[in-house]
N, C-alpha and C positions, 0 to 999 in steps of 0.2 A: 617666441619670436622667430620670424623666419632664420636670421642669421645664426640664432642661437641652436635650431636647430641642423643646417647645415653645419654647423662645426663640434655636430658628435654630442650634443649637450640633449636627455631627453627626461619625461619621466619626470621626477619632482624637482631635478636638478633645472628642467625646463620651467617647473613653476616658478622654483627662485628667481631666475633667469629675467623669469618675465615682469616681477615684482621689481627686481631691480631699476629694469630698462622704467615701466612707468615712475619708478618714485623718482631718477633721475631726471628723465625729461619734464617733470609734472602734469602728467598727458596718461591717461587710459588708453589702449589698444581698441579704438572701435572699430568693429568687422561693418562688412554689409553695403562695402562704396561702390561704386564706379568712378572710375578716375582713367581722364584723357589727357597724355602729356602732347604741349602746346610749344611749340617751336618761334622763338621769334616775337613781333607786332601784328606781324602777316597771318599768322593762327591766333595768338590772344586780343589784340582788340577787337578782329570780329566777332570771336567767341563773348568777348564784355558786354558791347552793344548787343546784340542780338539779346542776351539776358536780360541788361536792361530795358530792353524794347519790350519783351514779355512778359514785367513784374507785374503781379496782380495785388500786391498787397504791400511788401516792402525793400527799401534798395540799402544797402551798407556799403560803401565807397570812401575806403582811406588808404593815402597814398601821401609818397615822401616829399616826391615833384610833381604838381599840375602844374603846365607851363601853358599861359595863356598864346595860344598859338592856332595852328591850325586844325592840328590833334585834340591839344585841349577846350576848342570852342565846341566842337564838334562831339566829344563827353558832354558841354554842357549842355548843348541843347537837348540832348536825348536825356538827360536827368532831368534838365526844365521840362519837358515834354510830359515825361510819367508826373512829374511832381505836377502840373495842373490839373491831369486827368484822377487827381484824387491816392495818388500811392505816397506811403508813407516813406520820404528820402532823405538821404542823410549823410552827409561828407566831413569828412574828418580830415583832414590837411594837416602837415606839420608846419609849423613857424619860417622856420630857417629853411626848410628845403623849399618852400614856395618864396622867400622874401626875393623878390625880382622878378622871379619867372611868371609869377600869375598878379595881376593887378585888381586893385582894390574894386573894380568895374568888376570882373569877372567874377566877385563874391556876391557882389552887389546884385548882379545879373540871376544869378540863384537863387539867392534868398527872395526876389520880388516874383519867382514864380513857384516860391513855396518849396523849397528846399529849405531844408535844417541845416545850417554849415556853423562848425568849431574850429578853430584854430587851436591847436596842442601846442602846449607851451611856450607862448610867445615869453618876449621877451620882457623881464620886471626889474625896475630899478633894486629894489630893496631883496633881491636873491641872484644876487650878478653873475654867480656860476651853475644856477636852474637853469640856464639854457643848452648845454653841454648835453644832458640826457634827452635824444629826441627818438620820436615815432618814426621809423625806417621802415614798418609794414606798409604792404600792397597786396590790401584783399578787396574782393567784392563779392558782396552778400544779396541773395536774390530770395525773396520769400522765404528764405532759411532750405531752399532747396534745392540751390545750385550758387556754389563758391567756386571763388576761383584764386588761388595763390600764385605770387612769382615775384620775379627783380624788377617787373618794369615799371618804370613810372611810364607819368602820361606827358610826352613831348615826342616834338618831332624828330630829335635824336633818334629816338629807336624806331623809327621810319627810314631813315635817309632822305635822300636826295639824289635823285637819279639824272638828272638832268646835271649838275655838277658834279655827277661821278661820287658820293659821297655813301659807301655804302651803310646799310641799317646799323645800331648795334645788338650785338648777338646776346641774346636770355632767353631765356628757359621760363615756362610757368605750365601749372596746372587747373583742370577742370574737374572737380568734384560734385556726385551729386550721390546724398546719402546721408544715414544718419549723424556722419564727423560735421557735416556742414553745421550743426548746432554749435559744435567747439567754435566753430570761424564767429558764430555769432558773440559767443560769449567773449570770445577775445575781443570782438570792436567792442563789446560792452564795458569791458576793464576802460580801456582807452579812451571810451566817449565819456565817463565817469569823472575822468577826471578832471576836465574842462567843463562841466555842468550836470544838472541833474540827471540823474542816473537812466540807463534805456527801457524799455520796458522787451524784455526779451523774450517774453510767450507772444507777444503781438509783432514780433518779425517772422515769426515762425507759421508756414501753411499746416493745415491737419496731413497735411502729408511728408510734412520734414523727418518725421523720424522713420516712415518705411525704407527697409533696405534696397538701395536699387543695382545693388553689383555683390560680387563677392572678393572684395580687396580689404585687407585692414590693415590702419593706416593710426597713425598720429599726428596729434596737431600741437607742435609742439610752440606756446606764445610763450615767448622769451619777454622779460621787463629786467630793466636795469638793477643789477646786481644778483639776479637770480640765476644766472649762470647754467640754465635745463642744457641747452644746446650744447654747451662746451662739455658736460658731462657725457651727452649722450655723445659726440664726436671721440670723447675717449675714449668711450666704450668701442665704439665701433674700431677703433683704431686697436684695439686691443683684442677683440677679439674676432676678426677678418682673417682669413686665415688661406685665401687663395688671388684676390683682387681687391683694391682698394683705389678709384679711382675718381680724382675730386677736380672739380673747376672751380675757381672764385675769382672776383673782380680786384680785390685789395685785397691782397693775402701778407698777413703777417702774422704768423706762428709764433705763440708762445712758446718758451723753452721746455714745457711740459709737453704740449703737443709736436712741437717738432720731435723729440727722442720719443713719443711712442708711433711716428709714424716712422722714424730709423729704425729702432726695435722692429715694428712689422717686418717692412723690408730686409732684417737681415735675418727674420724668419722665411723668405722666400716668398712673400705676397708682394704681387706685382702692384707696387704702389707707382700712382701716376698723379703730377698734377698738372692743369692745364691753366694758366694768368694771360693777361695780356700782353701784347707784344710793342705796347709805346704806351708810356706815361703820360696821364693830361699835364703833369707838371713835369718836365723834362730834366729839374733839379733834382727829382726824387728819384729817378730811376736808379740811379747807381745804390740805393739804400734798400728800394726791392731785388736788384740782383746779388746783394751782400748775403742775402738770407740763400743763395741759390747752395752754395758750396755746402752745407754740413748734406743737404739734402741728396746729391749729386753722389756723396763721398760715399754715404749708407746704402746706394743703387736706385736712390729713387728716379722717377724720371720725370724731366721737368720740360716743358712743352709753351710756348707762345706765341701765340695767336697773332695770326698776321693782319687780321682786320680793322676796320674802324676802332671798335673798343669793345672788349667780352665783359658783361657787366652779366654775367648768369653768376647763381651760387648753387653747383649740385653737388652730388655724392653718389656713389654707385659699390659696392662691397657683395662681393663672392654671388654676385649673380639671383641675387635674393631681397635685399633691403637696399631705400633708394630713398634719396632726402633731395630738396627742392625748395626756394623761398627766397625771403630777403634779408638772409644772416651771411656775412662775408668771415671766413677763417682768422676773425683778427678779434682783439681785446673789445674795440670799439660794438661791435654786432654782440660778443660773448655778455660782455657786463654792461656797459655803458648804456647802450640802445632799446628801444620796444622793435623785437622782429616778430617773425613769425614765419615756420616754418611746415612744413608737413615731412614727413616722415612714413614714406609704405614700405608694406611686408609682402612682397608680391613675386612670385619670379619671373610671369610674364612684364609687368612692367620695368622691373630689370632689368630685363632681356632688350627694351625699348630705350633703356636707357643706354647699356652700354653701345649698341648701336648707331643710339646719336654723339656719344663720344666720341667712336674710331670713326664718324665722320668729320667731327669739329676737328682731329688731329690730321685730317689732310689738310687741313688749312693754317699749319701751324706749322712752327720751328722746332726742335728738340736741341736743348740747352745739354752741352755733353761737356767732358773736363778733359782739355787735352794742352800736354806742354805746363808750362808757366802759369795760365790764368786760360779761363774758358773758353771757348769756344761755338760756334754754331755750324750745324750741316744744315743745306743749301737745302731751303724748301721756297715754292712760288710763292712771292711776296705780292701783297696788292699796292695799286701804285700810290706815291706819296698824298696825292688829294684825298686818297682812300682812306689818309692815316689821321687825320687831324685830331686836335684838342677834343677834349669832352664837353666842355662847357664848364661855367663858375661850379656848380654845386657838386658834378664829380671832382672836380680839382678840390674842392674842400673832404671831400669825404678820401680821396687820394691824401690829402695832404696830412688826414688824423691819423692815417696811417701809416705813413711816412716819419712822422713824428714818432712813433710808438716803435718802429723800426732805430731811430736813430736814438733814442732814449736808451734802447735794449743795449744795441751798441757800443754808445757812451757810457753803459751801468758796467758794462761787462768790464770793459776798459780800466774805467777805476776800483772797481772793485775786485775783479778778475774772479770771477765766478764761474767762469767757461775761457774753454780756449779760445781766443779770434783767427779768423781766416785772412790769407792773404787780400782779399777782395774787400775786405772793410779797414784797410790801411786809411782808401781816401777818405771811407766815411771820418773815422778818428782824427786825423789829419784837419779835417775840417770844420770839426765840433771845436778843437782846439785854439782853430782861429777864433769865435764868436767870442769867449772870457778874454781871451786876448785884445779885442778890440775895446771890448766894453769896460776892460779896465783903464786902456788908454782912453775911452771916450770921459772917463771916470775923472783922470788926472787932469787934462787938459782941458775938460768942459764940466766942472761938474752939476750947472745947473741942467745939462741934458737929462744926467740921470735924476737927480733931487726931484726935477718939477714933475716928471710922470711919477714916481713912486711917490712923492706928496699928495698928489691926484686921486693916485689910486688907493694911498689910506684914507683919504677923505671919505671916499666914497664908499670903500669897506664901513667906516661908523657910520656915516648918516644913514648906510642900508641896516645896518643893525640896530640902532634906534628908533628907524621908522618899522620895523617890525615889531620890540619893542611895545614901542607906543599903540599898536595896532591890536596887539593881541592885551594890553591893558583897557582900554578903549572897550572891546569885546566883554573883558571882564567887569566892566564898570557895569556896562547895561545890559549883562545877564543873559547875552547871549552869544555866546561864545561860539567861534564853528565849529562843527564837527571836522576831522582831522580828512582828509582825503583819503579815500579806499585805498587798503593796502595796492602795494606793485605787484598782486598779482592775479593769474585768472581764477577766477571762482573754480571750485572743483566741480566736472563736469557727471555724467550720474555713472554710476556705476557699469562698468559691461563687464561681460565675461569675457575673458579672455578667449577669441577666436580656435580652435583647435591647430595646432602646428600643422603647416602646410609641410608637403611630405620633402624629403630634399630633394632638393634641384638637381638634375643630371650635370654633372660640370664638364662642358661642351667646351674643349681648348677656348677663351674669346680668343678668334683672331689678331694677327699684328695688324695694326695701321699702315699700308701698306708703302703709300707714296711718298713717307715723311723722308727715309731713309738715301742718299744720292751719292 
């Protein structure tokens, strides 16, 4: 592995190395890509369409959010389009991130010109907390021979609105074309599995999917709930980065594991940076993501936000060598909970691409520094308030699981005092304090408020457990019983050889960012 071998590691200690990295992330090192990093809506939707405009044989398209809009009609038709000229297409949508944004017309609308479309785990009486684990991936698969990964969904959000001042918001994704594009297939195929019969995945694939078309090797690394590949492989790199370690995420909330091995790095002298956004969709929560800023702050990290509309990218950049990219955010929710999917290159030219387009995202941002009593910011060009608005329902929820997972930690620490707390989460504690508070007075005073919803909610805990139950006797009675849903995870992809270690990277000072500083 690149990183592995800039950091002195070679030789059989590199084989270990590399056995390591794939058994963590459950991803083989495949060599032989090409891969073009995509800036934005403005480079990845046209880069989408135009792929779908050229499929000759198969389309794979799953995403968190389609929002039936003017972005999203504009997907369908070019999917309707291939799908009546005879290609084989096929959309995978989640539950929860389309309930609102895309309407029952818009599904309708595809399936009547011959698109295949699945809804991932909607929602079912009798499993009342199956809906909690959802599909956060955003890939598209073209003949098995150009993929494309990133954060964005499909709405007008990551457009703007220019005419009301409202500018894009900012993510990152990728164009891959090579033999890892098989991985991207196998991963929708986990996914499409498990809402209906299973893909047939040699018939997405052209006789030329597995030619190598670049010399990049890369990882594909599909994250499914509870398997935790990404949160290991983030240790890893967090451990063994050993000159720059520089991360952006949309909802960032570090686990106490990974927060101390990214203060560890840092107080081994890697320039560790991270980059969040600079306003909350939910404006209650901010004070619980800036709680997390101090332990960060304290160990020399450097903490950076984003003055725009909303930075909903998830990248990673480390010693100038290995670069990560997709739709896993640094938090429990993306780590365990979620289907993501990320890619993972070993490149130093694309590194080099990468950190580039960092110390540009950092002119456009704040740097959170520790001064006095509680923190403070240095003065960097902020964009005007129209510029700043809400994100919409579905970032606010996916904000808010976060926020939650913030204030739990919080609250744990509190009473169990497991870690020291910072001055800066006085108010969160302060205010967790009042909710028991209340709700014992709502207890005393009213207590069929609380009875009737917790009556409610046992009811509904047994008749879901009875009617499954019932269901799966039912099954057994007439002898046909279902087969159990394909494991949570991706099939193992074929064998490669590991790449031969690219030679180390010349370590070229990176640059400061120049204009943050005032």
């Amino acid at each position: 592995m690149a990183i592995v071998k800039s950091s002195g590691i070679s030789g059989r200690q590199h084989n270990i190395a590399e056995q390591v990295f794939s058994r963590a992330a459950g991803a083989p090192l495949v060599p032989g890509n090409d891969v073009q990093l995509l800036r934005d809506a403005r480079e990845n939707y046209p880069a989408w369409l135009r792929a779908i405009q050229q499929a000759q044989q198969s389309i794979l398209f799953e995403n968190y959010i389609i929002e039936d809009d003017e972005v999203g009609r504009g997907f369908a038709e070019a999917l309707a389009a291939r799908a009546r000229d005879g290609v084989q297409v096929r959309v995978l949508y989640d539950w929860l991130g389309c309930l609102g944004p895309a309407s029952r017309d818009y599904w309708r609308f595809l399936r009547d010109a011959g698109v295949e479309v699945r809804c991932f785990n909607p929602f079912q009486f009798d499993r009342p907390l199956a809906w909690m684990g959802r599909n956060h991936r955003k890939t598209l698969t073209v003949d098995g021979e150009v993929g494309f990964v990133s954060g964005l969904c499909v709405s007008h959000k990551w457009v703007g609105d220019a005419e009301k001042g409202v500018a894009p918001w900012r993510d990152t994704g990728l164009e891959i074309r090579g033999p890892a594009v098989a991985d991207l297939v196998r991963a929708f195929a986990q996914g499409w599995s498990t809402v209906g019969p299973p893909l047939d995945e040699e018939g997405c694939l052209s006789a030329r999917a597995s030619l190598p078309r670049g010399d990049v090797p890369l990882r594909v690394v599909a994250g499914v709930p509870w398997s935790a590949g990404l949160f290991r492989v983030d240790q890893l790199i967090a451990s063994l980065a050993r000159k720059r370690l520089w991360l952006t995420d949309a909802y960032f909330v570090g686990t106490a594991t990974y927060v101390q091995a990214l203060r560890a790095a840092s107080r081994d002298g890697v320039d560790v940076r991270l980059l969040v956004p600079g306003s909350s969709d939910i404006p209650a929560l901010r004070p619980l993501t800036q709680a997390g800023y101090r332990p960060l702050l304290e160990a020399g990290i450097r903490v950076y936000e984003w003055n725009g509309t909303m930075l909903h990218a998830k990248t990673a950049v480390a010693d100038g060598t290995w670069a990560r990219v997709g739709s896993s955010n640094l938090n429990p929710a993306s780590w365990l909970g979620n289907s993501e999917i990320d890619v993972a290159v070993e490149d130093a030219g694309f590194a080099r691409c990468m950190e580039d387009m960092y110390l540009q995202d950092l002119e456009h941002a704040t740097e959170v520094v520790l001064g006095g009593r509680a923190r403070r910011m240095r003065a960097a060009p902020a964009l005007p308030r129209s510029q700043r608005r809400a994100a919409g329902r579905r970032g606010s929820m996916s904000r808010a699981a976060a926020g939650a997972v913030r204030l739990g930690n919080t609250v744990g620490a509190a009473v169990t005092n497991h870690r020291e707390l910072g001055r800066t989460e006085s108010k969160v504690v302060f205010g967790a304090g009042v909710v028991p508070l209340a709700l014992a007075g709502v207890a005393l005073y009213w207590p069929h408020v609380v009875a009737v919803p917790a009556a409610v909610l046992g009811a509904w805990a047994g008749i879901a457990l009875w009617s499954r139950a019932l269901r799966l006797r039912r099954q057994e009675a007439q002898g046909t019983q279902a087969q159990p849903l394909p494991e949570h995870e991706v099939p193992p992809g074929p064998v490669v050889t590991p790449a031969p270690a690219l030679p180390e990277a010349k370590d070229s000072q990176a640059p400061e960012a120049g204009p943050h500083p005032h």
